[in-house]
C-alpha positions in Angstrom: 9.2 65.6 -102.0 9.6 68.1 -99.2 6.8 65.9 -97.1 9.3 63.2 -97.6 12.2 65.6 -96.5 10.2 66.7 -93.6 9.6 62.8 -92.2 13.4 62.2 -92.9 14.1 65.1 -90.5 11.1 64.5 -88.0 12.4 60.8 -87.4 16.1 61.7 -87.3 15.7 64.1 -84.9 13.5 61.4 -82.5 16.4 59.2 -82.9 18.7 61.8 -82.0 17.0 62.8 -78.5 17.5 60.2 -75.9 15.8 60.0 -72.8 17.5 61.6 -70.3 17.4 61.0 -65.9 15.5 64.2 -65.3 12.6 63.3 -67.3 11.7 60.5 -64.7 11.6 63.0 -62.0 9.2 66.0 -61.8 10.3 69.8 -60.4 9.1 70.2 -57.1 10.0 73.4 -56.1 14.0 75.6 -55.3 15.7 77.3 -52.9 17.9 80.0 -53.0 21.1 80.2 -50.6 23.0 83.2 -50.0 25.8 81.9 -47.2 29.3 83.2 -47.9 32.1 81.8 -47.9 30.7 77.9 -48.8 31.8 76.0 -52.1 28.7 72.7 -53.6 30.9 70.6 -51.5 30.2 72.3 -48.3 26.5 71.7 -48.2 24.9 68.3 -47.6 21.1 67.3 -47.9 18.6 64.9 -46.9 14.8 64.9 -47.0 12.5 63.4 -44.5 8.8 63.9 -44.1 8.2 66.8 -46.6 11.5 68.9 -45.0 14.4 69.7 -46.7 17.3 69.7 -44.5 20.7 71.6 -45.5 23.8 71.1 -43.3 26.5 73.5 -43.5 29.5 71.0 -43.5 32.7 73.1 -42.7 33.5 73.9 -39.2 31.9 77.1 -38.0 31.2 78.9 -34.9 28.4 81.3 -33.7 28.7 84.8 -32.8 29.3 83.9 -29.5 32.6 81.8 -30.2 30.5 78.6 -29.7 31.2 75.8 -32.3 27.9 74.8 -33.6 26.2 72.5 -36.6 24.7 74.8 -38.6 21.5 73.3 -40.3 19.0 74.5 -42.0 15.4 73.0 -42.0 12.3 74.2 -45.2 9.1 72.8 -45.3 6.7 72.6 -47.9 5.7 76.4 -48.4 9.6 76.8 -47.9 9.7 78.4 -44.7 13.5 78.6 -42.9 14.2 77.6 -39.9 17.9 77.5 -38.5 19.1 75.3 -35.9 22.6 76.2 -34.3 23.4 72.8 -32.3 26.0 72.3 -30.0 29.4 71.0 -32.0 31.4 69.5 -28.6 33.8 67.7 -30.4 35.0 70.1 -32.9 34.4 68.2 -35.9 33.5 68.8 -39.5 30.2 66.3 -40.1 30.6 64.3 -43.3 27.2 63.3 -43.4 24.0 63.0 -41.4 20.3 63.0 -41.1 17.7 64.6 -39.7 13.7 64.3 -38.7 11.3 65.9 -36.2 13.2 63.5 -33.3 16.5 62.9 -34.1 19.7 64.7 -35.5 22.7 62.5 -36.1 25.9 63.1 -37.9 29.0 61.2 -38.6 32.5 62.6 -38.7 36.1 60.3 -39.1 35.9 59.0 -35.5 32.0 58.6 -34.5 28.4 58.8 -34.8 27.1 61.9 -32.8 23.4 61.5 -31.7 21.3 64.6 -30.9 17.5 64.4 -30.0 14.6 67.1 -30.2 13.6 68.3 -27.1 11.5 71.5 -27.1 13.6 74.0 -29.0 16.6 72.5 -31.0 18.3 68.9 -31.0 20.8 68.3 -28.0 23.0 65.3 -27.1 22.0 62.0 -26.9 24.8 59.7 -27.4 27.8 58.4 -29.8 28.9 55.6 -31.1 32.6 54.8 -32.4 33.1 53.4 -35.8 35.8 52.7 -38.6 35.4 55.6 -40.8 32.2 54.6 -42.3 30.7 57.5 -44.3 27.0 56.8 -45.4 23.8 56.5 -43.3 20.2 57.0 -43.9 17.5 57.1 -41.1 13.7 55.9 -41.3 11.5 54.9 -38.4 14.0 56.2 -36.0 16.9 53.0 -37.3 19.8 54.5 -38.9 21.6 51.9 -41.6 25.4 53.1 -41.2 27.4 51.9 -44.4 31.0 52.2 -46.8 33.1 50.2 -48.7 36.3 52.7 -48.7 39.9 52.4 -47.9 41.2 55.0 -45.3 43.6 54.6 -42.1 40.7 53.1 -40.1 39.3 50.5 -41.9 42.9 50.1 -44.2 44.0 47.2 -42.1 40.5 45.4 -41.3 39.8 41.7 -43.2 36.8 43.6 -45.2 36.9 47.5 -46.0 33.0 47.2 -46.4 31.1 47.5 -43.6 26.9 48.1 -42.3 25.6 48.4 -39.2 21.8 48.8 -38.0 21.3 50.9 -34.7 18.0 51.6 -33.0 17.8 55.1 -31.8 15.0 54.5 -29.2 16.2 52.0 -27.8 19.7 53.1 -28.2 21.0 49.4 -29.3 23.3 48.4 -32.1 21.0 45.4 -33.7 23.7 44.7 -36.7 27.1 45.3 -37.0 29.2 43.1 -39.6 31.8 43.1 -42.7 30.9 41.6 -45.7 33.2 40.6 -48.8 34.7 43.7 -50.5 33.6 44.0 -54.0 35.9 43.4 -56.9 37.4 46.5 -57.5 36.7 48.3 -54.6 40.7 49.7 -54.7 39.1 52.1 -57.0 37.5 53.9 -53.8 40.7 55.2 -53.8 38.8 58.3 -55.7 36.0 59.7 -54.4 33.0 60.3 -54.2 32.3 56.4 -55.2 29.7 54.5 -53.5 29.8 50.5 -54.0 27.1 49.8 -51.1 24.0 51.1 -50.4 21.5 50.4 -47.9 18.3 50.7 -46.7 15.3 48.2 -44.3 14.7 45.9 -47.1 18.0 45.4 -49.0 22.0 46.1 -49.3 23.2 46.6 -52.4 27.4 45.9 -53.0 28.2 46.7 -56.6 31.9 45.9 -58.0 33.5 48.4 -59.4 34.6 47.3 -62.4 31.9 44.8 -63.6 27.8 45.5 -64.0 27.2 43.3 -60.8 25.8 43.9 -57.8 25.2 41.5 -55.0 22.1 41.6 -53.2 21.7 40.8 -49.5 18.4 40.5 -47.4 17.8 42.1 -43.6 20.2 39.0 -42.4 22.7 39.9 -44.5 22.1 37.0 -46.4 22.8 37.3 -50.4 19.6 36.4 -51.8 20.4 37.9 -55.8 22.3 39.3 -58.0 21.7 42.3 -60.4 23.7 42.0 -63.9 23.1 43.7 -66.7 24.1 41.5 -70.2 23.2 43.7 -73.2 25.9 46.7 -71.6 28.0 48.3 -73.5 31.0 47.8 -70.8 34.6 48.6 -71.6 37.0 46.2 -70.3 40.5 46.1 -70.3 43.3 42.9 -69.9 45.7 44.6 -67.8 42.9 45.5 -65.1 42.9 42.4 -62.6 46.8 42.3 -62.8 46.5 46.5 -61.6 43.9 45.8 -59.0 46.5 42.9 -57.6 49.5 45.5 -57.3 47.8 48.0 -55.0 48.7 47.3 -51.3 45.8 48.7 -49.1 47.5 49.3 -45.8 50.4 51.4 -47.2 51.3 54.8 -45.6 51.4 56.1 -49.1 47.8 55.7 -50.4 49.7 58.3 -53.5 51.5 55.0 -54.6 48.4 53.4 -55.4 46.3 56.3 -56.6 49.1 56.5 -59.7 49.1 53.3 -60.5 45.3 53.1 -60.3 44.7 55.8 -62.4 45.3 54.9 -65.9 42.6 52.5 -65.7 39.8 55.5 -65.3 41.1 56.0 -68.6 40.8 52.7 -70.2 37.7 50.9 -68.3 33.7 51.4 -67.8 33.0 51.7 -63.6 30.7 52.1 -61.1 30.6 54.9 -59.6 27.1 55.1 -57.6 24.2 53.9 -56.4 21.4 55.5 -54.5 17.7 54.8 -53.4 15.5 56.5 -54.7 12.4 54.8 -52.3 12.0 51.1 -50.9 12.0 49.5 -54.1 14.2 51.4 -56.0 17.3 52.7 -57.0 19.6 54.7 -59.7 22.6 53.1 -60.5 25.4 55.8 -62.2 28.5 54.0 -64.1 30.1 55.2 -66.6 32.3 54.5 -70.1 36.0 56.1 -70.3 36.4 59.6 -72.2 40.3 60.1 -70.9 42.1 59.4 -67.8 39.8 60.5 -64.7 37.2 61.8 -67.5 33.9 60.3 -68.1 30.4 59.4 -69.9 28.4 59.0 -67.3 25.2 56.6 -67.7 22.1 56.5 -65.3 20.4 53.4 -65.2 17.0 52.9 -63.0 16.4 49.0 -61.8 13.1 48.4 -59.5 12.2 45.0 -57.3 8.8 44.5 -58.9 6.3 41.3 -58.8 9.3 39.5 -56.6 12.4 40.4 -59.1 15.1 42.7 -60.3 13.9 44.6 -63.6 16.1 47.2 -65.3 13.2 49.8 -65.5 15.6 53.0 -67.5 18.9 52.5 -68.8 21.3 54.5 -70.3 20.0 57.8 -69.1 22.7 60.7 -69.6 22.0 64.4 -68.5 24.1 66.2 -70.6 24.0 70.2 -71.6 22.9 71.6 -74.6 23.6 74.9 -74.4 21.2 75.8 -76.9 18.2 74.1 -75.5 15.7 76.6 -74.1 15.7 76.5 -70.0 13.6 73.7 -68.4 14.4 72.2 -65.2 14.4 68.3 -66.9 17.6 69.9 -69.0 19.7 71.0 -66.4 23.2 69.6 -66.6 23.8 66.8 -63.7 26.8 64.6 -63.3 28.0 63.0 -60.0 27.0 65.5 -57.9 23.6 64.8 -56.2 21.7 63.7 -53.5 18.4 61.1 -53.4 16.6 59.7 -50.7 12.8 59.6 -50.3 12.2 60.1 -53.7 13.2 63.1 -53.9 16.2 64.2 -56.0 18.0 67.4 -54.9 20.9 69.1 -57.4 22.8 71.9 -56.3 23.2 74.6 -58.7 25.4 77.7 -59.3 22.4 79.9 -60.7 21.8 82.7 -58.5 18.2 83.3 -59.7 14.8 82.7 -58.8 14.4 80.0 -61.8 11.0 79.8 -61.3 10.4 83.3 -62.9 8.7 83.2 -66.4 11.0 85.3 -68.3 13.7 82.1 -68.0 11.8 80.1 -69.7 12.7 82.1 -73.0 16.0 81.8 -72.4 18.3 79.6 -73.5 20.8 78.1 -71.1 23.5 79.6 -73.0 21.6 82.8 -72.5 21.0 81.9 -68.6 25.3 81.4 -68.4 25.6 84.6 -69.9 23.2 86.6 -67.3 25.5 84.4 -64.4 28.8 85.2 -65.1 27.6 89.0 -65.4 25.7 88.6 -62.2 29.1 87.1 -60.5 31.5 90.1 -62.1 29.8 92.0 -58.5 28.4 89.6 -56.6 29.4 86.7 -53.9 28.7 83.0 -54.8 25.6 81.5 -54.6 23.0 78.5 -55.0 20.2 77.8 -55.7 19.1 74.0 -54.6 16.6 72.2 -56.6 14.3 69.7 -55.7 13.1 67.2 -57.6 10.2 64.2 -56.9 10.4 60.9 -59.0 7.7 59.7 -61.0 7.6 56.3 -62.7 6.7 56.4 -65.9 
């Protein structure tokens, strides 16, 4: 009888534990930050050729008076390096990349192009564009992409947009709209990101249904990614909502109220990243309350010549009673991949890596943090993760 009792609670507690996004990546290593002054939102990330790059997005100035782009370079062994480079138009960055060559950043009016030469990176060129807000950078092309509504791109035929530019040659070789998605009025909250981009394919993923066109390095839709055995919440007044909202209005609040009941009500897309050539993690989500969400991770890979939904339903969810392991750290739409690498910013002002935290439990681990923050400034600690396909 108590063998029996014993299997019962074995195989409910398997059924109980469901895979979660973290288990397909590996820890790789962490860094800890101690910059006053800077919230999670300040800080942007990519990584390129076994660097970690952090940008410091607020405005800021040296001690000279200088405005400057404050960015922050570690290698493998996790050596810093700063580089203070020259801010001439005065201009938070909202995003950017960075390699041994080139340093380019995008802010609400243009593309700013700095290149290494000997010391730091220094001006190299701009380019003008219609708010877009997305780029990533590989063999020295930048793919520059967004499907949003702003004052730039409000009164445009299409408010998605891509465009390819060569860096050494310093040529646009792309620049086009393509059809918004259906429900893309719901980039009125951000962050959302309905396209995505890299050499081999552009992804555009409606909002409000499971589908996501896929176009080639023409810009030619070649497939389409759906994903039948969902669990997707729909709703009957959603197309007749979607229809109401007026795009080019002055008053972008008008639209935000009427839009916002349906957070409440519908499953959506919120994301999608790369996470390398062939792959990327798609992050949508079921309705808990109004502008509150279950958020779902689903991993889909172009293998043998198609689409195949590789992990679904991944969550990464807190148990606060779980002992600490990187794999269990809480994670919701706050994140960064490129180069398969994933990279979470955290509020934990420890060196994690230290044995004694992997007794604790992360209820444990909150405790020792809000006692550490009753004297001490804010801080992160970023961690880096690499993905493994299992």
């Amino acid at each position: 009888m108590k063998k029996l009792i014993f299997l019962i609670l074995f195989l409910f507690n398997i059924n109980l534990h469901s895979e979660s996004l973290l288990e397909n990546f590996k820890y790789d290593f962490s860094v800890k930050l101690d910059i006053s002054d800077i919230t999670e939102r300040d800080l942007l990330f990519k990584y390129n050729n076994g660097n970690l790059y952090i940008l410091i997005q607020p405005l800021t100035q040296d001690e000279k008076g200088n405005y400057i782009y404050y960015l922050m370079k570690y290698d493998k062994e996790k050596k810093e390096t700063i580089y203070k480079i020259e801010n001439q138009d005065k201009q938070d960055g909202h995003d950017f990349d960075a390699n041994e060559e080139y340093f380019v950043i995008t802010n609400w009016k243009e593309v700013i192009i700095y290149k290494w030469d000997q010391d730091n990176y220094y001006y190299n060129d701009k380019l003008s564009h219609n708010g877009y807000r997305n780029f990533s950078m590989k063999n020295n092309i930048f793919l520059f992409y967004d499907c949003t509504i702003n004052s730039t791109s409000m009164n445009g035929k299409s408010q998605t947009y891509l465009l390819k530019y060569d860096l050494n040659n310093r040529e646009i070789i792309l620049d086009e709209t393509l059809p918004n998605p259906n429900g893309f009025q719901m980039t009125f909250f951000q962050p959302r990101n309905l396209i995505e981009a890299n050499a081999n394919f552009t992804l555009v993923a409606d909002a409000n249904n499971y589908k996501i066109k896929v176009y080639n390095p023409k810009n030619e839709v070649f497939d389409e990614i759906k994903r039948d055995d969902v669990d997707w919440i729909t709703d009957p007044s959603t197309d007749s909502i979607l229809k109401e909202i007026d795009i080019t209005s002055t008053n972008p609040k008008e639209s935000i109220d009427k839009l916002r009941p349906l957070t409440g009500l519908i499953s959506l897309i919120h994301r999608m990243s790369f996470i390398n050539d062939t792959t990327f993690v798609l992050l949508w989500s079921k309705p808990r309350a109004v502008a509150d969400y279950y958020f779902y991770f689903d991993i889909w890979g172009f293998r043998d010549g198609k689409w195949k939904l590789l992990k679904s339903d991944l969550q990464q969810d807190l148990d606060e009673n779980a002992q600490f392991s990187f794999n269990k750290i809480f994670m919701y739409n706050s994140y960064t991949i490129n180069n398969s690498k994933l990279i979470l910013v955290t509020n934990y002002p420890f060196d994690l890596e230290e044995e004694k935290y992997k007794n604790m439990t992360f209820a444990e681990l909150k405790k020792q943090t809000n006692e550490y923050y009753k004297k001490n400034e804010l801080s992160f600690t970023i961690i880096v993760y690499e993905y493994v396909e299992k």
